[in-house]
N, C-alpha and C positions, 0 to 999 in steps of 0.2 A: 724655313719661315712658317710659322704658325698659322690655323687658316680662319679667320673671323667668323664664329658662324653667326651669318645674318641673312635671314630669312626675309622675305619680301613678302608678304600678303597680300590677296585681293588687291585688284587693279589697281596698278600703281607702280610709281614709276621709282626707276630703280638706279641709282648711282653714286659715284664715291664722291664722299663729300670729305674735308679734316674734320673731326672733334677731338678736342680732349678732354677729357675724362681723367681725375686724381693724377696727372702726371704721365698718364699715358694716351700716345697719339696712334690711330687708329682708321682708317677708314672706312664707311659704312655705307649704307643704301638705305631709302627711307621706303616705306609706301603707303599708300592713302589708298582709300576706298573710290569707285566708282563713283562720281557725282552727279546731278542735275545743274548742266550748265544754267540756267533760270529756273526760277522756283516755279514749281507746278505742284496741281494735287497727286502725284504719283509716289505707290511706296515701293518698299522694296520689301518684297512676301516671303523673299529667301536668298541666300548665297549658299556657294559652297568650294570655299577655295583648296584645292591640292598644291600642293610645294615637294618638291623631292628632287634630289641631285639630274644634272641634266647628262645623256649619255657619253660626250663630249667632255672631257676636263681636260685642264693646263696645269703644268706649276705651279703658274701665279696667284689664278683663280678661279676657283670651283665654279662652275656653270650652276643654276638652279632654273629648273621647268615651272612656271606658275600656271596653272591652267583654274578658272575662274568661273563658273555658272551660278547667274542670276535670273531670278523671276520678280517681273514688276508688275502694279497694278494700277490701272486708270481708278481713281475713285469715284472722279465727279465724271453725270451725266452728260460731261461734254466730249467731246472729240478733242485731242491734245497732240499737236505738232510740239516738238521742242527736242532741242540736242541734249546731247549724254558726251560727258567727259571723262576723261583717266587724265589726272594731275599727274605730274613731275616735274623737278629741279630739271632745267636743259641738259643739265650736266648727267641726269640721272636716265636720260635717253634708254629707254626698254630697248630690247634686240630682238627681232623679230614680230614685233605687236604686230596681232589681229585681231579682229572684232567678228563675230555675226549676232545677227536676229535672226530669230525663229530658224534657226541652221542655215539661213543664206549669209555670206558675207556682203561686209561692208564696205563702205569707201571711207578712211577718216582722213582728220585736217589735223596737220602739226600743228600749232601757232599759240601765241603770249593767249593766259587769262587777259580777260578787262574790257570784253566787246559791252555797247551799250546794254543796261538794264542785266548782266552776266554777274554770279558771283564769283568773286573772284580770290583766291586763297594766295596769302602771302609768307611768308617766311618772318615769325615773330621777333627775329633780333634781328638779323643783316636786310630786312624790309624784302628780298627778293620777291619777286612776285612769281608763280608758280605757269610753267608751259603745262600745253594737255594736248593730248590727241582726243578728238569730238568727232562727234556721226550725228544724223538725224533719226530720228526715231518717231513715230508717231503712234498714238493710241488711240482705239472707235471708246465710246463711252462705255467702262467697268470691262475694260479688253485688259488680259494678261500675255503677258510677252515674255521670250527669254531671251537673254543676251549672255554671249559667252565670251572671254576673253583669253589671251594667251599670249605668253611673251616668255623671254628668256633673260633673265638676269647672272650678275655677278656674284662670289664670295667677293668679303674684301679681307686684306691682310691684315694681321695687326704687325706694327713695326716692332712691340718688345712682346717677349711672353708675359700674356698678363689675361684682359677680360676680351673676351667672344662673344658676342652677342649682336642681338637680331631683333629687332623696334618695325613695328605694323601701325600705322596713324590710321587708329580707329574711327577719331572724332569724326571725318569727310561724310561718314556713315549715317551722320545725322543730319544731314541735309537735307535726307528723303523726308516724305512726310509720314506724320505718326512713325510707329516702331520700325523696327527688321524683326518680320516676325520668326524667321529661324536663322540662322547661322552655323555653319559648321566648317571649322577652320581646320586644317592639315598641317602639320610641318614634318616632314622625312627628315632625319638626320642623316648625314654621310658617314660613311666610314671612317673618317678622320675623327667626325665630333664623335660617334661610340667607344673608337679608342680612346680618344682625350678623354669620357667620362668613367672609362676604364682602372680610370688613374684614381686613385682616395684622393688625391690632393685637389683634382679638379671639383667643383662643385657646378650644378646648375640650378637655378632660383627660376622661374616666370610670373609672369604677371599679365590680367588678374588672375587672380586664384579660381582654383574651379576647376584648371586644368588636368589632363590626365597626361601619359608620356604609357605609352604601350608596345613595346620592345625600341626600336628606333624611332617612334613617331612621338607627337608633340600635337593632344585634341584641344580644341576648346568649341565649346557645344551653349548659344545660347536661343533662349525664343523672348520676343517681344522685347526686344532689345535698345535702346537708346543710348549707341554706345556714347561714353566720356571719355573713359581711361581707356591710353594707348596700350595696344600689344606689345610686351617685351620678353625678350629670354635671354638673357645669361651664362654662359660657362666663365666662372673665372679660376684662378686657382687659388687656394686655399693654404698658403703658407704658413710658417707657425711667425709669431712675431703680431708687431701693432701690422694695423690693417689700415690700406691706405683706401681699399676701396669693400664695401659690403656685400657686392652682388646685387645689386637690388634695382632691378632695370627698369624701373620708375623714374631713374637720373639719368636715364638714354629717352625714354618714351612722350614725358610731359610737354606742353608748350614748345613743339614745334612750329603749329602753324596758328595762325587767327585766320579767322574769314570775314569777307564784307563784302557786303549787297548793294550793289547796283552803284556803287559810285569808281572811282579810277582810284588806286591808290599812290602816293609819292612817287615817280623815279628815283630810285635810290643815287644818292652823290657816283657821277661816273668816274672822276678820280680816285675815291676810297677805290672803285670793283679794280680798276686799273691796278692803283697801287698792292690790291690784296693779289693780284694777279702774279705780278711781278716779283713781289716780296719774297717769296720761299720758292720760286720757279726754278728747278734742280737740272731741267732738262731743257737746254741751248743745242740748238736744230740746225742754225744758221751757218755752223760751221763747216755743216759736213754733206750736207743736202740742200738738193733748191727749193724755194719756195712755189706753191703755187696758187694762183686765182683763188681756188675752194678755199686753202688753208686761210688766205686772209677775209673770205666772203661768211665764214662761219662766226666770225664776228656780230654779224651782225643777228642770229639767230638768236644772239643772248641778250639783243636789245628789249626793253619795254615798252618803249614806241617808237614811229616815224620820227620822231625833233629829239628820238636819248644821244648824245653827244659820243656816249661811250668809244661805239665801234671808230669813230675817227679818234679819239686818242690813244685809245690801245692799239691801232696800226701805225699812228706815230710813234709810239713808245717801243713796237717792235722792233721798228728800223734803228730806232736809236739803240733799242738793249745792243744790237751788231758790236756799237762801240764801247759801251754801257761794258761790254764784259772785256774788253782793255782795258777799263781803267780812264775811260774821256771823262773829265770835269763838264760839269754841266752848267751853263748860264740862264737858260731860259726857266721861267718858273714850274712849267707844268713835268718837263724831263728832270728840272733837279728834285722837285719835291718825290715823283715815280722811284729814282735810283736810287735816292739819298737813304730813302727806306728801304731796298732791297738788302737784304741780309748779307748776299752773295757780292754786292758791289765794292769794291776797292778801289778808288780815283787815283790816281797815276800823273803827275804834271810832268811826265815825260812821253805820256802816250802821242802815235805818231801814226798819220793813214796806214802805213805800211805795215804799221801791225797785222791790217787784215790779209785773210788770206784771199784768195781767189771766190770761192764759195761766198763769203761776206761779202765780198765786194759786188760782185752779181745778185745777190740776195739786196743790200743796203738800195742799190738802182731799180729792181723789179717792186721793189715798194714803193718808190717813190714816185716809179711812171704811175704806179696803179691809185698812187694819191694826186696825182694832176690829172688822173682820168676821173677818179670822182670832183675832179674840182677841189680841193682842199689845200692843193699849192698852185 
């Protein structure tokens, strides 16, 4: 299996998400810039993000080391308390985040964008709303500070031989005030991506231009910056024939997120996340292993508030997928509209309890007690 390369930049959070892209499905990691959870007079005077394969690899997925140094600056003659975030998709959960100021570490807080008077960055088409790990930080008036950060991220697969590639969400970047007065971004190639570009057929494209690529490495070098356009890079291969896709990694990069100030934005509908949940879910657990507390309490970290409905229908829809993958006809509205759109589902008017086996049967009860201890039966 071929290996995506997708490079994470500067803080930011890192996970597989689907896209498809011309016909090819693909998994990817996004990342966004360090932000200002509230707007303050504070800029950002410099970064300098490093990326290079992590010393640890798998088959599946190449490990990548992000290590991240920033210098910020108080503008105004005020003294400024105020938190500092690293955005990500829940899903896109960094491994290993750390944080320090001025070389001490930190303590940071998991939890949903959206606190009073917070900006809050969402996800432009499926409305998600964006988790972050947050620190406090404070500044004496015209005080410069450094903040470092580090984490470990994924490669992701691609499922056909086709396009590689690696999208950095610059925009977050402008949230500081005035410019980023330097910038200096890394990306190490692995040994997989030099052989792949080894190849004439493979090509690689980035964006924006400006770029340079110096044996394995992949620069972009900018001052007084207000970035717009996202980071992207490209390997795809280069076939003879009509072209289904150009390389051109402005169609990975563009309007991923929007941001908004100080107000809460929609919960998004909890039965679409369900049903998108469900829908192409390839891996059925119930059969062979037991469930436990954690696995169904992580539910709720993907909620957007205290009153989202979500986490109580997605653990009804667990218990029922148990039958759901016999083939049980469904009557109730909210488990038949869930299965009826599951790809994988085949209803059975001959299905019978016995179908299950031991494992589901102790899985189907250990959800059930854990929904009449939340109250919900």
């Amino acid at each position: 299996m071929n290996k995506l390369i997708f490079g994470f930049i500067i803080l930011i959070a890192l996970s597989p998400s689907i896209v498809r892209a011309d016909g090819v499905e693909v998994e990817v990691i996004k990342g966004y810039t360090v932000i200002p959870v509230q707007n303050h007079a504070v800029r950002m005077l410099s970064e300098e993000v490093k990326m290079f394969p992590a010393e640890k690899q798998n088959e599946i997925n190449e490990s990548v080391q992000v290590n991240a140094n920033f210098i910020f600056e108080n503008l105004s003659d005020k003294k400024i308390e105020m938190k500092m975030g690293f955005p990500f998709f829940l899903s896109d959960n960094p491994r290993g985040f750390k944080s320090w100021i001025q070389g001490q570490p930190v303590k940071v807080e998991k939890r949903p964008m959206g606190g009073k008077g917070e900006i809050v960055l969402q996800h432009e088409r499926s409305g998600y709303i964006l988790h972050m790990y947050v620190w406090d930080i404070s500044f004496a008036p015209h005080e410069k500070k450094e903040v470092k950060v580090e984490y470990v991220g994924g490669w992701g697969n691609a499922l056909t031989p086709a396009e590689f590639y690696f999208i950095y969400v610059t925009e977050t970047g402008a949230l500081w005030s005035g410019t980023i007065g330097k910038a200096d971004i890394y990306l190490k190639l692995s040994s997989a991506d030099m052989k792949m570009l080894n190849n004439p057929n493979y090509k690689l494209r980035a964006s924006p231009s400006g770029y340079v690529l110096k044996g394995d490495q992949l620069e972009w070098h900018f001052e007084n910056w207000k970035p717009k356009d996202n980071i992207g890079v490209v390997i795809y291969y280069d076939e003879p024939g009509p072209k289904m896709f150009t390389g051109n990694p402005k169609e990975f990069s563009a309007g991923i997120i929007v941001t908004k100030k100080d107000t809460q934005p929609p919960i998004p509908d909890a039965m679409d996340r369900c049903k998108n949940y469900f829908k192409d879910k390839k891996l059925y657990e119930a059969n062979y292993k037991y469930y436990k507390a954690e696995y169904l309490d992580h539910w709720y970290e993907d909620r957007f508030s205290d009153k989202d409905p979500m986490p109580q229908l997605c653990i009804k829809a667990l218990r029922n997928e148990i039958y759901a993958r016999h083939g049980r006809i469904f009557t109730t509205p909210d488990m038949k509209q869930i299965f009826e759109s599951a790809l994988w589902y085949k209803p059975r008017a001959d299905f019978k309890e016995s179908d299950l086996n031991e494992k589901e049967k102790k899985n189907v009860e250990f959800i059930s007690e854990y929904e009449k201890k939340m109250g919900w039966k």
